[in-house]
N, CA, C and O atoms as a Tinker XYZ file with bonds, in Angstrom:
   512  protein
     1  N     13.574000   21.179000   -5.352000    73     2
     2  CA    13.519000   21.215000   -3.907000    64     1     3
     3  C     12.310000   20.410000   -3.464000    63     2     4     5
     4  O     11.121000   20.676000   -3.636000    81     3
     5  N     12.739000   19.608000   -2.997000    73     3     6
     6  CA    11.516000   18.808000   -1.861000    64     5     7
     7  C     11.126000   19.164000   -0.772000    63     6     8     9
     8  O     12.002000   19.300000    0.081000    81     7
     9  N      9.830000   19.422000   -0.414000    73     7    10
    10  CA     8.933000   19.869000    0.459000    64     9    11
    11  C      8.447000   18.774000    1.603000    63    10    12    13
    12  O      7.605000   17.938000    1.275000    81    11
    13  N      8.788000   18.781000    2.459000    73    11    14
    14  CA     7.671000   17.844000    3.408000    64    13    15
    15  C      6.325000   18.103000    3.251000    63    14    16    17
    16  O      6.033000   19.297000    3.305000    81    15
    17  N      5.496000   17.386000    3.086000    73    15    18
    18  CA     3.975000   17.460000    3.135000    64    17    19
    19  C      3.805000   16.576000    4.184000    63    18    20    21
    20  O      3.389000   15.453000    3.898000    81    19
    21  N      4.043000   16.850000    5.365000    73    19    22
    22  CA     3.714000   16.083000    6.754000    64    21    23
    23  C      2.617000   15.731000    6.951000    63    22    24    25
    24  O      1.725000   16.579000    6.962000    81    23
    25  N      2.307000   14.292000    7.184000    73    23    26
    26  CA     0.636000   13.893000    7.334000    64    25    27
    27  C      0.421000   14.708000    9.082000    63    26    28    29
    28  O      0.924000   14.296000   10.127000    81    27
    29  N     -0.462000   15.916000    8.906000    73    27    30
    30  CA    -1.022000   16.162000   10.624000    64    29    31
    31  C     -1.786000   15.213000   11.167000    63    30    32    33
    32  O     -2.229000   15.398000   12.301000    81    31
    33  N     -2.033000   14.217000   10.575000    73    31    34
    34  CA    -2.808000   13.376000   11.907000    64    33    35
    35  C     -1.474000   12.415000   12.641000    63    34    36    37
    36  O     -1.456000   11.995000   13.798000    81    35
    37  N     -0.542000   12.253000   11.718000    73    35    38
    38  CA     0.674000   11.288000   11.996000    64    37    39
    39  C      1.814000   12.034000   12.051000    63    38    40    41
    40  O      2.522000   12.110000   11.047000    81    39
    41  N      2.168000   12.717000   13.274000    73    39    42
    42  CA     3.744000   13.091000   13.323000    64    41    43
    43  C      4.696000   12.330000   12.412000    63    42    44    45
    44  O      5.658000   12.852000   11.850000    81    43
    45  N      4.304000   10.904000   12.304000    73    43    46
    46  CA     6.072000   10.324000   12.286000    64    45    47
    47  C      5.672000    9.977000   10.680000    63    46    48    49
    48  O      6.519000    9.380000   10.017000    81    47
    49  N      4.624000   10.278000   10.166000    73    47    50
    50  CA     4.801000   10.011000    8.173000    64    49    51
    51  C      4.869000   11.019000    7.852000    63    50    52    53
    52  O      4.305000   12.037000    8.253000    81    51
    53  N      5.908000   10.763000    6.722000    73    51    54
    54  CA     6.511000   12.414000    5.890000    64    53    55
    55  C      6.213000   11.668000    4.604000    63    54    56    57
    56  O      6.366000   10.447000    4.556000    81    55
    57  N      5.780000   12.389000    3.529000    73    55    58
    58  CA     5.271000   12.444000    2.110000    64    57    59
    59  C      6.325000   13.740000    1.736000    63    58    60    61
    60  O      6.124000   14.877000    2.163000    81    59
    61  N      7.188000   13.464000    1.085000    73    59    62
    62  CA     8.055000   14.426000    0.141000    64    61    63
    63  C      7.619000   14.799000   -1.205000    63    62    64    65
    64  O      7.509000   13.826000   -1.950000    81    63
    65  N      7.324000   15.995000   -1.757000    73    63    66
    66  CA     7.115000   16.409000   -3.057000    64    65    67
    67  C      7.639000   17.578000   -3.575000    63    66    68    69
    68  O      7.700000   18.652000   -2.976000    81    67
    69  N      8.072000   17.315000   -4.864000    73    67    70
    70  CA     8.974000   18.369000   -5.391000    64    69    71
    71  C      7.631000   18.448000   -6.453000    63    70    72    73
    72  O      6.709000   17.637000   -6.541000    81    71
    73  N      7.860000   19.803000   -7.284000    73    71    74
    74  CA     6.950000   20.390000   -8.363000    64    73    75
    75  C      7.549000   20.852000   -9.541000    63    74    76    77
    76  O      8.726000   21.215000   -9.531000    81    75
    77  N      6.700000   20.883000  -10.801000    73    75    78
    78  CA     7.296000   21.623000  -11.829000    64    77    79
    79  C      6.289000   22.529000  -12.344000    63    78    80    81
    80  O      5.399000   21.816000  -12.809000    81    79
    81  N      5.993000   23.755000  -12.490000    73    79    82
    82  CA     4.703000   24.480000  -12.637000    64    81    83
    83  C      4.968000   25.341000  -14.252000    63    82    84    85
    84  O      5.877000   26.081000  -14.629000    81    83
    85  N      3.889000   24.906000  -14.837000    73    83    86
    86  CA     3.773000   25.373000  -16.054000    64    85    87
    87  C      2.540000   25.940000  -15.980000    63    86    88    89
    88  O      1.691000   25.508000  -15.201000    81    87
    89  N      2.320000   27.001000  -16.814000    73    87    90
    90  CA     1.522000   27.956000  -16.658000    64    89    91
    91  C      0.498000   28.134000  -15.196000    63    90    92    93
    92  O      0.920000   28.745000  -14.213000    81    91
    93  N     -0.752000   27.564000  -15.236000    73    91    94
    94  CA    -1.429000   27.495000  -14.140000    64    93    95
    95  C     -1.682000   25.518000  -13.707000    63    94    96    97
    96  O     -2.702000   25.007000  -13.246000    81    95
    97  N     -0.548000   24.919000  -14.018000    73    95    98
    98  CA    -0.556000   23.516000  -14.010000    64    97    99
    99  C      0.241000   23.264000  -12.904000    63    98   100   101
   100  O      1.188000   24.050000  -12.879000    81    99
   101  N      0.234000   22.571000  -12.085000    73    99   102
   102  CA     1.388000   21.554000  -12.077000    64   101   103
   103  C      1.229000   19.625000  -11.531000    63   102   104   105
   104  O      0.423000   18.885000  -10.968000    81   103
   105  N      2.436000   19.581000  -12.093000    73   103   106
   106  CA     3.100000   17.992000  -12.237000    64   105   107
   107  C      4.102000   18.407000  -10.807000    63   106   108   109
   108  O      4.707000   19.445000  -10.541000    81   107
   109  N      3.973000   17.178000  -10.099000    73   107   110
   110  CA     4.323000   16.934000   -9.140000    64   109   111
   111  C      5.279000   15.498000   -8.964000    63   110   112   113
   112  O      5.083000   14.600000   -9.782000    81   111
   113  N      6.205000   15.323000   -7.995000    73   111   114
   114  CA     6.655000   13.977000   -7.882000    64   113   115
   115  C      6.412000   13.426000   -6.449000    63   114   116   117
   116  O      6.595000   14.416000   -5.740000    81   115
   117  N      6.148000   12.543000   -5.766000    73   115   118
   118  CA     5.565000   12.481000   -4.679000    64   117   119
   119  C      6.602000   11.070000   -4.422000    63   118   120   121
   120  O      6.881000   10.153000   -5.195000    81   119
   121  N      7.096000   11.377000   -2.767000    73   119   122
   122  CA     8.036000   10.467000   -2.364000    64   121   123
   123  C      7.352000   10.268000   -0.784000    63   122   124   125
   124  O      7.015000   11.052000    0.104000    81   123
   125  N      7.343000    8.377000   -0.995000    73   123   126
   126  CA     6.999000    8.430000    0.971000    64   125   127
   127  C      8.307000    7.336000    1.244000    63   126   128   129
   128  O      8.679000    6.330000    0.639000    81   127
   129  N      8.796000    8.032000    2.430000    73   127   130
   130  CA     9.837000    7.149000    3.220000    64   129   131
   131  C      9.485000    6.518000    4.585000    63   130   132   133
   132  O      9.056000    6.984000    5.640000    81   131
   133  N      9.819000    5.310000    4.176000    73   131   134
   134  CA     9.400000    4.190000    5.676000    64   133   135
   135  C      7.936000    4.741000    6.297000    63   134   136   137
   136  O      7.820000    4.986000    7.497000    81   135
   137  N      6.672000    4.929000    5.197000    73   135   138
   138  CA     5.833000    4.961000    5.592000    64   137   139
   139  C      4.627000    3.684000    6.242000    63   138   140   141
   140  O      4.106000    2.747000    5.638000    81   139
   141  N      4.540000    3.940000    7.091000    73   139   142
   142  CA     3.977000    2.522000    7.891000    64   141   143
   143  C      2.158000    2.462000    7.387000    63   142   144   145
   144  O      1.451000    1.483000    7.626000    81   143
   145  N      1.818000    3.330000    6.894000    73   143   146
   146  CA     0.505000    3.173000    6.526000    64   145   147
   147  C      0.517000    4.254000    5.100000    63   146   148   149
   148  O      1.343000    5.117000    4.801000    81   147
   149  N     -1.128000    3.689000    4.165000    73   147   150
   150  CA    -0.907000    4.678000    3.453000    64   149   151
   151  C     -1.712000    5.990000    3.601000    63   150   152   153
   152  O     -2.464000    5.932000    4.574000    81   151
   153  N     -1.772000    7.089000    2.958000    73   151   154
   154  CA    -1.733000    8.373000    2.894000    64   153   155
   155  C     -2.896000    9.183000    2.183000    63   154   156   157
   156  O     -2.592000    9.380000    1.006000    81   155
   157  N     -3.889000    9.611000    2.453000    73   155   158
   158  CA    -4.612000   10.298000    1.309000    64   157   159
   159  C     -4.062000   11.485000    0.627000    63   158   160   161
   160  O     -3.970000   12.516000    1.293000    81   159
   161  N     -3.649000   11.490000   -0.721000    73   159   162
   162  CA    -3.197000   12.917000   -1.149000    64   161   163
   163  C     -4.228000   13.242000   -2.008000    63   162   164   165
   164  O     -4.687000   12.395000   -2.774000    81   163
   165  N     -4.820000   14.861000   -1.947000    73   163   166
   166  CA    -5.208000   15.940000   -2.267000    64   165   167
   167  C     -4.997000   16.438000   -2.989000    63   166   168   169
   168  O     -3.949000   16.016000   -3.478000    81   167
   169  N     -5.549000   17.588000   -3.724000    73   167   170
   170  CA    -5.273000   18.656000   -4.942000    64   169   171
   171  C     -4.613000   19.059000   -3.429000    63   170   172   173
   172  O     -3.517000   18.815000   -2.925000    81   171
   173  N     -5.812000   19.795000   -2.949000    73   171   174
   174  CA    -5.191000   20.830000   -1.549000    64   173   175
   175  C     -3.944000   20.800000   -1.126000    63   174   176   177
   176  O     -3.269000   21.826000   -1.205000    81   175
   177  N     -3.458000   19.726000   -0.647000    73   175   178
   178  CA    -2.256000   19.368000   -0.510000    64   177   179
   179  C     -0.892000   19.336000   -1.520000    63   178   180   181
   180  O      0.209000   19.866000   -1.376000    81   179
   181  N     -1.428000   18.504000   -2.580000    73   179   182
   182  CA    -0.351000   19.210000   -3.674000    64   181   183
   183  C     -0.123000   20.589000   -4.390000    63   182   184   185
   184  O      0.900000   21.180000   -4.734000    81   183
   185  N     -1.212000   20.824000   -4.466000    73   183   186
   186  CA    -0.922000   22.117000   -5.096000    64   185   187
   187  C     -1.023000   23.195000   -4.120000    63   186   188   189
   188  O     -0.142000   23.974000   -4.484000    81   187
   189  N     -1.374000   23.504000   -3.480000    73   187   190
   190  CA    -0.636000   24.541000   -2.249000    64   189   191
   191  C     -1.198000   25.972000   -3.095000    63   190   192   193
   192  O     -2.259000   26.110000   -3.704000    81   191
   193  N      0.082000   27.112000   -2.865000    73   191   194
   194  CA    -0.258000   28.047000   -3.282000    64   193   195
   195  C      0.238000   28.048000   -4.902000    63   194   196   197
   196  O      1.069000   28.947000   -5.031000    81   195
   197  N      0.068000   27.534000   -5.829000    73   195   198
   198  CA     0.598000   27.283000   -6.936000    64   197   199
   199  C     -0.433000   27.636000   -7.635000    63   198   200   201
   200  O     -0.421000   27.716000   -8.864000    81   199
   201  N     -1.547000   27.908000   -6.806000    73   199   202
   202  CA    -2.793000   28.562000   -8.329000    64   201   203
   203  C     -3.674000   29.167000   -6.754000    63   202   204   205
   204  O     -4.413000   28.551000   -5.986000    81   203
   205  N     -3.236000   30.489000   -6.742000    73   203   206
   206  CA    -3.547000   31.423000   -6.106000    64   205   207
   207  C     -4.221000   32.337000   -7.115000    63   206   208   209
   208  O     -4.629000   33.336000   -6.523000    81   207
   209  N     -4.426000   32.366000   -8.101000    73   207   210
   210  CA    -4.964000   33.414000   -9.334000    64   209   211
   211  C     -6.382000   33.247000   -9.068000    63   210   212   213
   212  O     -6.997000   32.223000   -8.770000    81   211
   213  N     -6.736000   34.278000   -9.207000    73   211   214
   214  CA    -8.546000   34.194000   -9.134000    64   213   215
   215  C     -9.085000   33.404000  -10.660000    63   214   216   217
   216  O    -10.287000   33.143000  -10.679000    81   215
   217  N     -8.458000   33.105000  -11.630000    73   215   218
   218  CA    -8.643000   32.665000  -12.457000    64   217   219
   219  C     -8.570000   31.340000  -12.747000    63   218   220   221
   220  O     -9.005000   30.851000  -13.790000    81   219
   221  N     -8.025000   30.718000  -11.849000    73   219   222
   222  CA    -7.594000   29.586000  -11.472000    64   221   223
   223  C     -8.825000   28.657000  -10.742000    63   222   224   225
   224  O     -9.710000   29.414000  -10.344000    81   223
   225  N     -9.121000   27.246000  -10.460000    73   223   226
   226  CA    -9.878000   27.143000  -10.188000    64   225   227
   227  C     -9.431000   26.775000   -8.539000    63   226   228   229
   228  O     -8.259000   26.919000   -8.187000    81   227
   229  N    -10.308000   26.373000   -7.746000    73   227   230
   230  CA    -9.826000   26.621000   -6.522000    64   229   231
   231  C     -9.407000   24.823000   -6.277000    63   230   232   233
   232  O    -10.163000   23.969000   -6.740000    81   231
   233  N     -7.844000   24.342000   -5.330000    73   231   234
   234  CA    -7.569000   23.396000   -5.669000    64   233   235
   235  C     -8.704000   22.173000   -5.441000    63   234   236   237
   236  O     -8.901000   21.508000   -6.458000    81   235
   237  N     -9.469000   21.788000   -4.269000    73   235   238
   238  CA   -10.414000   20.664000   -4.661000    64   237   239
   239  C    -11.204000   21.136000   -5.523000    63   238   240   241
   240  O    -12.319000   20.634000   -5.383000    81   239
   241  N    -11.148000   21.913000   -6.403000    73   239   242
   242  CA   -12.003000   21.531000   -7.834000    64   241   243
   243  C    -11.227000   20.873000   -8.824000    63   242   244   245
   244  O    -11.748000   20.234000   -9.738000    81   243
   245  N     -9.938000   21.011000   -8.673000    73   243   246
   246  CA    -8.507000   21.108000   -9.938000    64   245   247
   247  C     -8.420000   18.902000  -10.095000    63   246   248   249
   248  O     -8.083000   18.492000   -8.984000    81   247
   249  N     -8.530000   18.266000  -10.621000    73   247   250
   250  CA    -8.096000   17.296000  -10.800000    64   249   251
   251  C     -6.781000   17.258000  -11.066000    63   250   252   253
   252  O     -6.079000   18.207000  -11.412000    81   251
   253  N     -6.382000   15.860000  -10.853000    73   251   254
   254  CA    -4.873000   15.217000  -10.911000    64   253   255
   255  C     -5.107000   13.936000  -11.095000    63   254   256   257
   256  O     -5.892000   13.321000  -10.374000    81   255
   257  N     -4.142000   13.125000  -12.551000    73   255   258
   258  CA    -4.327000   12.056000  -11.797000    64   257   259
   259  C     -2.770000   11.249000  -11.464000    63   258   260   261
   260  O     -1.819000   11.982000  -11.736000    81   259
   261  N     -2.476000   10.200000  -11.053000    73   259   262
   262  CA    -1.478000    9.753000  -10.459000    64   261   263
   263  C     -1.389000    8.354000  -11.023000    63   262   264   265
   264  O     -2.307000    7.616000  -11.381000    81   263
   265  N      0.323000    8.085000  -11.023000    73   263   266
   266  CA     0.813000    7.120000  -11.207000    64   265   267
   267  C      1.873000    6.656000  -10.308000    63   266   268   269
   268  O      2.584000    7.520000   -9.796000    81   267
   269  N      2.101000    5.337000  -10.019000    73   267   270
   270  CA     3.682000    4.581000   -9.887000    64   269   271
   271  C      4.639000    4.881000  -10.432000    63   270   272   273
   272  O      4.588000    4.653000  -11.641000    81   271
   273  N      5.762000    5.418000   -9.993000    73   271   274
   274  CA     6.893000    5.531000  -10.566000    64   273   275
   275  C      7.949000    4.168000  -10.340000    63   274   276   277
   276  O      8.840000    4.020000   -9.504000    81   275
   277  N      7.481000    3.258000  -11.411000    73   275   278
   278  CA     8.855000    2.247000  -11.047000    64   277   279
   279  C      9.708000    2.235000  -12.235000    63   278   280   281
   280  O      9.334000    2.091000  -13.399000    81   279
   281  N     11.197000    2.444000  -11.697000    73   279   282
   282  CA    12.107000    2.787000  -13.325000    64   281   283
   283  C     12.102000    1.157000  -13.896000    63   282   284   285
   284  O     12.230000    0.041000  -13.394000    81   283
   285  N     11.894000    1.684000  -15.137000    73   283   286
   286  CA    12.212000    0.994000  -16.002000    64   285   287
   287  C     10.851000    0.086000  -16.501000    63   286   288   289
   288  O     10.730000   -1.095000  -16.828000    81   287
   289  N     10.060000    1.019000  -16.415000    73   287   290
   290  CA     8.826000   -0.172000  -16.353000    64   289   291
   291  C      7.761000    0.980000  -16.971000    63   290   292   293
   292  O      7.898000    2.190000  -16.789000    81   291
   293  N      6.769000    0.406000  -17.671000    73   291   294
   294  CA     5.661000    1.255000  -18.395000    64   293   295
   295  C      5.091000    1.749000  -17.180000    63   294   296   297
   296  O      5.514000    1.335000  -16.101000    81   295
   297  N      3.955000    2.794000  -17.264000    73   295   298
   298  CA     2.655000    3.316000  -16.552000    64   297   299
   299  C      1.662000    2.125000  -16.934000    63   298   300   301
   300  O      1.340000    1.979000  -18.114000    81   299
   301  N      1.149000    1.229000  -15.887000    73   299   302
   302  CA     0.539000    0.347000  -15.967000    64   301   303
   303  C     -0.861000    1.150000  -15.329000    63   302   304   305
   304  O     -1.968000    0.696000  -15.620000    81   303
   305  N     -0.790000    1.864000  -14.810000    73   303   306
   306  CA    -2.404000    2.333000  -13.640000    64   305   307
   307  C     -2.025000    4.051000  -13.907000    63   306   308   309
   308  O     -0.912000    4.573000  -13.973000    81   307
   309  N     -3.376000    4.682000  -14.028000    73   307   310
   310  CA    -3.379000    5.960000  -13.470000    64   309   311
   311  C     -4.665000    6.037000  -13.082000    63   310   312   313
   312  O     -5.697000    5.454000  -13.414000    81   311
   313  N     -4.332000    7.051000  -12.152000    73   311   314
   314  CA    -5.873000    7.023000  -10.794000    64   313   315
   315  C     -6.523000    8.650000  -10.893000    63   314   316   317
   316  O     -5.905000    9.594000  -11.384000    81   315
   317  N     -7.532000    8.706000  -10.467000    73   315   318
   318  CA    -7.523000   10.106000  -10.248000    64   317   319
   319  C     -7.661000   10.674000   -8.908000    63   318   320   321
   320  O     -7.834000    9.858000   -8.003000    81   319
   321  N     -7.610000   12.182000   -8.540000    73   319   322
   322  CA    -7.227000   12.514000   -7.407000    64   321   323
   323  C     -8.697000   12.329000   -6.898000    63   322   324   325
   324  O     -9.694000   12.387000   -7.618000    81   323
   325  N     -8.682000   12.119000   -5.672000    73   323   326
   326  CA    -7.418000   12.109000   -4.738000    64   325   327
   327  C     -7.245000   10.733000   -4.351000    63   326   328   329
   328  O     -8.086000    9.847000   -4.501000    81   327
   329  N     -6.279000   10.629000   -3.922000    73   327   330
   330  CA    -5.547000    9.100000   -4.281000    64   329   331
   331  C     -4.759000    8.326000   -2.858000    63   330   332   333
   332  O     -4.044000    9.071000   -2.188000    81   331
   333  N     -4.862000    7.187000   -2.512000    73   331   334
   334  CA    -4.193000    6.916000   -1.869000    64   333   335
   335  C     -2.580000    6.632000   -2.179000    63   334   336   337
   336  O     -2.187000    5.928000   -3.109000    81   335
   337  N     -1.744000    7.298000   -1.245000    73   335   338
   338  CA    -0.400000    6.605000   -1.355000    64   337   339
   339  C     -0.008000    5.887000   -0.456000    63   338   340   341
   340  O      0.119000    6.136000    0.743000    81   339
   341  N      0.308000    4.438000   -1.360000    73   339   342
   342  CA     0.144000    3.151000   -0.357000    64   341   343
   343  C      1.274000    2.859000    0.285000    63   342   344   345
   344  O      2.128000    2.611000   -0.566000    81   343
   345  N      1.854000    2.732000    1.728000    73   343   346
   346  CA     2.783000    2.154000    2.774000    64   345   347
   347  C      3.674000    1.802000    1.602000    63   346   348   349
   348  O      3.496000    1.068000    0.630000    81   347
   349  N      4.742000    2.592000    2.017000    73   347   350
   350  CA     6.775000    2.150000    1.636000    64   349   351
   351  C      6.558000    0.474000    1.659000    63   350   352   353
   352  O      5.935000   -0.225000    2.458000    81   351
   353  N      7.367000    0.104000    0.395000    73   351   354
   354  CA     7.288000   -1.180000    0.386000    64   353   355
   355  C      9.224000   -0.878000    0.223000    63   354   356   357
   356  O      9.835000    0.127000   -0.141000    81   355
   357  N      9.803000   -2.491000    0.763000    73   355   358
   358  CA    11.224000   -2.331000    0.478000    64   357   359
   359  C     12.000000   -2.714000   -0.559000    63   358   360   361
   360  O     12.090000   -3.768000   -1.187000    81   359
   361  N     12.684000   -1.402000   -0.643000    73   359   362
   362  CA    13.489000   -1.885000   -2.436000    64   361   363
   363  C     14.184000   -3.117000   -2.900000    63   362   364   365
   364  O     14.889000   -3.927000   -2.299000    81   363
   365  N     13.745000   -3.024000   -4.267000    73   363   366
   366  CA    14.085000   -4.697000   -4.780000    64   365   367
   367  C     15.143000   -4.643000   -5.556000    63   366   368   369
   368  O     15.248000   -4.433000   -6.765000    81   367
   369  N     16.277000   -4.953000   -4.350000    73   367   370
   370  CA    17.537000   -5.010000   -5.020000    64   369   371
   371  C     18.421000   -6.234000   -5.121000    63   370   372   373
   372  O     18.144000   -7.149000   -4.346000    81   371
   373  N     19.305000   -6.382000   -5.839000    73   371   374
   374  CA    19.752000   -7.393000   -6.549000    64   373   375
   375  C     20.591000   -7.750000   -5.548000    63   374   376   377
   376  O     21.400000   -8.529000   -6.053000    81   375
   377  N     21.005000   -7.489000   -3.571000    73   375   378
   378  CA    21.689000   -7.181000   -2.852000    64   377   379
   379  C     21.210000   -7.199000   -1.257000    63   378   380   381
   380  O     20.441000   -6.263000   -1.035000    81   379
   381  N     21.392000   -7.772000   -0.452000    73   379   382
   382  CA    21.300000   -7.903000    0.420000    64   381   383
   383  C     21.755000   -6.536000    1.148000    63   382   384   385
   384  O     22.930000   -6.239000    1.365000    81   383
   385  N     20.756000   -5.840000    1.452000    73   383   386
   386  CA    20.982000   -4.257000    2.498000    64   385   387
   387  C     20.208000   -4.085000    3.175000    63   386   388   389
   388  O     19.170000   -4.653000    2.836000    81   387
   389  N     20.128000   -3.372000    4.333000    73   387   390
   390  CA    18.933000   -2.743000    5.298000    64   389   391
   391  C     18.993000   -1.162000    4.347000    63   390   392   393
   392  O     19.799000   -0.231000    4.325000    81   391
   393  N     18.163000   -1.346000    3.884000    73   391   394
   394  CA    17.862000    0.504000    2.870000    64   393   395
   395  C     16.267000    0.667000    3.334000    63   394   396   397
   396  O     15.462000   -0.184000    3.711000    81   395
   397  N     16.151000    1.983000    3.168000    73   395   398
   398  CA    14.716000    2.590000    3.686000    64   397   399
   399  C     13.871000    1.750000    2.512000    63   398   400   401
   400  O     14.195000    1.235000    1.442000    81   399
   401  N     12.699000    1.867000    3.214000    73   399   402
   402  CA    11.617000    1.345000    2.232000    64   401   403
   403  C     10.785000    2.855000    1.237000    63   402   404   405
   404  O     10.872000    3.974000    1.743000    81   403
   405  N     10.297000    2.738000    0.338000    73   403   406
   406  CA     9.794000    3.830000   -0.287000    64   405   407
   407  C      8.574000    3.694000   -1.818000    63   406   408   409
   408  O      8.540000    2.708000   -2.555000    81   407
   409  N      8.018000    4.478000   -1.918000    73   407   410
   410  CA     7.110000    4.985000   -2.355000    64   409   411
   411  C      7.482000    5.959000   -3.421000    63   410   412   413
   412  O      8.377000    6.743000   -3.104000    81   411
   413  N      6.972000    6.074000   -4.644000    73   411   414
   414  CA     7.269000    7.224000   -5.497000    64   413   415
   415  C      6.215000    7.274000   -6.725000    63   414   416   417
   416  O      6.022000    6.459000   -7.628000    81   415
   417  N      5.583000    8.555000   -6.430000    73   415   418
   418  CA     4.258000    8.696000   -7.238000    64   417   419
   419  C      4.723000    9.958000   -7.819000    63   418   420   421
   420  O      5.331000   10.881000   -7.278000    81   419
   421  N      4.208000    9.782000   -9.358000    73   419   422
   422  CA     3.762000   11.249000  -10.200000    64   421   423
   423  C      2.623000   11.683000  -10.262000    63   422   424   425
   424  O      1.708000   10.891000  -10.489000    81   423
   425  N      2.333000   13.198000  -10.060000    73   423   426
   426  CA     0.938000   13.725000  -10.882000    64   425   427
   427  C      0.989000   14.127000  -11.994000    63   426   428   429
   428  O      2.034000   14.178000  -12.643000    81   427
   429  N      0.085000   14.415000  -12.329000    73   427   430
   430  CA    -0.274000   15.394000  -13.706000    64   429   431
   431  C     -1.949000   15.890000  -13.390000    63   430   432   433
   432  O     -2.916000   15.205000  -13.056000    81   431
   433  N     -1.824000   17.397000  -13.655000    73   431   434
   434  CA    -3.038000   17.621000  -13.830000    64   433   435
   435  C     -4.014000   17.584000  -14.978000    63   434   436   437
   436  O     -3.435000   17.882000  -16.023000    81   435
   437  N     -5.162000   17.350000  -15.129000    73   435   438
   438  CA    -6.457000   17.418000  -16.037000    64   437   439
   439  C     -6.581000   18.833000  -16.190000    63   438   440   441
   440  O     -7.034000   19.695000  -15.436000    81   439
   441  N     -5.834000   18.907000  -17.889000    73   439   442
   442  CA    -6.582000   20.291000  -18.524000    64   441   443
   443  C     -7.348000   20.390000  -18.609000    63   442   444   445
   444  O     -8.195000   19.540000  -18.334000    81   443
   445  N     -7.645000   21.969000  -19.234000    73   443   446
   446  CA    -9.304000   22.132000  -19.221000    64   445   447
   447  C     -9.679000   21.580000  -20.076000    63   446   448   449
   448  O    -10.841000   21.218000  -19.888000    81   447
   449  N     -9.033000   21.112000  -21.588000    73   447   450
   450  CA    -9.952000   20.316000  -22.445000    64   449   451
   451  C    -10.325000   18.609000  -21.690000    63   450   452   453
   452  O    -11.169000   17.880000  -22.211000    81   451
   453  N     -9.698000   18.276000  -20.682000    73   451   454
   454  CA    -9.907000   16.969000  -20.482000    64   453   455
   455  C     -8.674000   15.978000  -20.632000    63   454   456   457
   456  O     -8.564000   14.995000  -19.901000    81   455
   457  N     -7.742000   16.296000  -21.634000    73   455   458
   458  CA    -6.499000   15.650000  -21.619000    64   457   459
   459  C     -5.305000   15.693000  -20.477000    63   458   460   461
   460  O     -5.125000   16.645000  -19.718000    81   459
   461  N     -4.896000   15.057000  -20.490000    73   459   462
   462  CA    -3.705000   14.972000  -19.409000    64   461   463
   463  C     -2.073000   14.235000  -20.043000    63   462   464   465
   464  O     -1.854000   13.106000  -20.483000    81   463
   465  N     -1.058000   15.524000  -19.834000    73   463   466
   466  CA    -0.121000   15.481000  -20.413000    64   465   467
   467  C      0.596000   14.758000  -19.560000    63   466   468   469
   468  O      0.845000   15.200000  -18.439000    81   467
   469  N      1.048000   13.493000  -19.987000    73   467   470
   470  CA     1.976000   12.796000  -18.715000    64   469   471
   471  C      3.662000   12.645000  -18.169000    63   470   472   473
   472  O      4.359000   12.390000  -17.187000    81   471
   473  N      3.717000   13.209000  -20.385000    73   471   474
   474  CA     5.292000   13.576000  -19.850000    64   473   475
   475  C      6.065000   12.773000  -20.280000    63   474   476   477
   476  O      5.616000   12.272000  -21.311000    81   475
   477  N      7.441000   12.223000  -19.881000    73   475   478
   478  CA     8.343000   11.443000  -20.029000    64   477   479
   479  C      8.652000   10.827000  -18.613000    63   478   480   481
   480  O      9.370000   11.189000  -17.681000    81   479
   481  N      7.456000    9.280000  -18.922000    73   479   482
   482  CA     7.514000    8.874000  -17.906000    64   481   483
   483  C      8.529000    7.876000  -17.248000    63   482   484   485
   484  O      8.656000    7.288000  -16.174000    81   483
   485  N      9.059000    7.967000  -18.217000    73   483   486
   486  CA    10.860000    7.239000  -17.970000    64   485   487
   487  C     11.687000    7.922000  -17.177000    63   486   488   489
   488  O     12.576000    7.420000  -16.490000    81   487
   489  N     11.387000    9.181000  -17.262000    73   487   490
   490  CA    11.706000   10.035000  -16.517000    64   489   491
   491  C     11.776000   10.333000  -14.788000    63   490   492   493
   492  O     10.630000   10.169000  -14.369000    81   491
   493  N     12.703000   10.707000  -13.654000    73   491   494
   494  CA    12.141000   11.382000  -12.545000    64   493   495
   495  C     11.190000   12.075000  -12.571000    63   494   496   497
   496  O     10.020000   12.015000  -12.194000    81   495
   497  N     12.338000   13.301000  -13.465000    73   495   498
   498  CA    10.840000   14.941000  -13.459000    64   497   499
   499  C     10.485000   14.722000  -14.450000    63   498   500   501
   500  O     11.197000   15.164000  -15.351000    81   499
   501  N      9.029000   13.822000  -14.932000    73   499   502
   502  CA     8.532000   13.995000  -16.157000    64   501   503
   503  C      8.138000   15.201000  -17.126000    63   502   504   505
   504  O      8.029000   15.189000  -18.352000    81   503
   505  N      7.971000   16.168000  -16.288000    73   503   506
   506  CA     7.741000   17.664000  -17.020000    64   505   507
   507  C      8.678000   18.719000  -16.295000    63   506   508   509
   508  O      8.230000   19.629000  -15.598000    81   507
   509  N     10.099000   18.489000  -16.547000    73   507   510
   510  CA    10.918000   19.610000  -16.303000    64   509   511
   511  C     11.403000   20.448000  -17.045000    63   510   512
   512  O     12.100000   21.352000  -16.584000    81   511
């Protein structure tokens, strides 16, 4: 299920993210449609109530870091949070269409040892 994460300073940009939560982790997929500018994303923002445990650390302490999702193509960059997500660019298709323009980022969070599990990044849901 995808969530709007509505930018409040900008009514009209919507940032879509769906989650996959493993223990006190989660991996996230992050979608922007026909976004006209880009976006600062947050622990705060991604992770929400997903580590409500007092044991947990509180989310701007929690790192993430982020990648490009383009199919068919390696992880060339990962960033750490918090990260800009840069303005919908339009899809590169082999086809002449008016199609939305878009954006599609993964997280992963920084365990506590320091490693970061990234998954199957060939993948949509890299950690489903």
């Amino acid at each position: 299920v995808f969530t709007d994460l509505l930018v409040e300073e900008e009514e009209e940009l919507h940032v879509w993210a769906a989650h996959d939560d493993h223990g006190p982790y989660r991996w996230s997929y992050v979608v922007g449609v026909n976004l006209t500018q880009s976006v600062l994303l947050t622990p705060e923002r991604l992770l929400g109530s997903a580590h409500s445990s007092s044991d947990d650390a509180p989310p701007q302490q929690q790192q993430l870091v982020a990648w490009q999702v383009i199919p068919g193509t390696k992880v060339s960059q990962v960033v750490l949070s918090p990260f800009m997500l840069p303005k919908s660019e339009p899809l590169d298709l082999p086809y002449d269409v008016d199609a939305p323009s878009h954006t599609h980022f993964s997280t992963a969070p920084v365990l506590s040892n320091g490693m970061v599990l990234l998954g199957e990044t060939g993948k949509w849901a890299t950690m489903s």
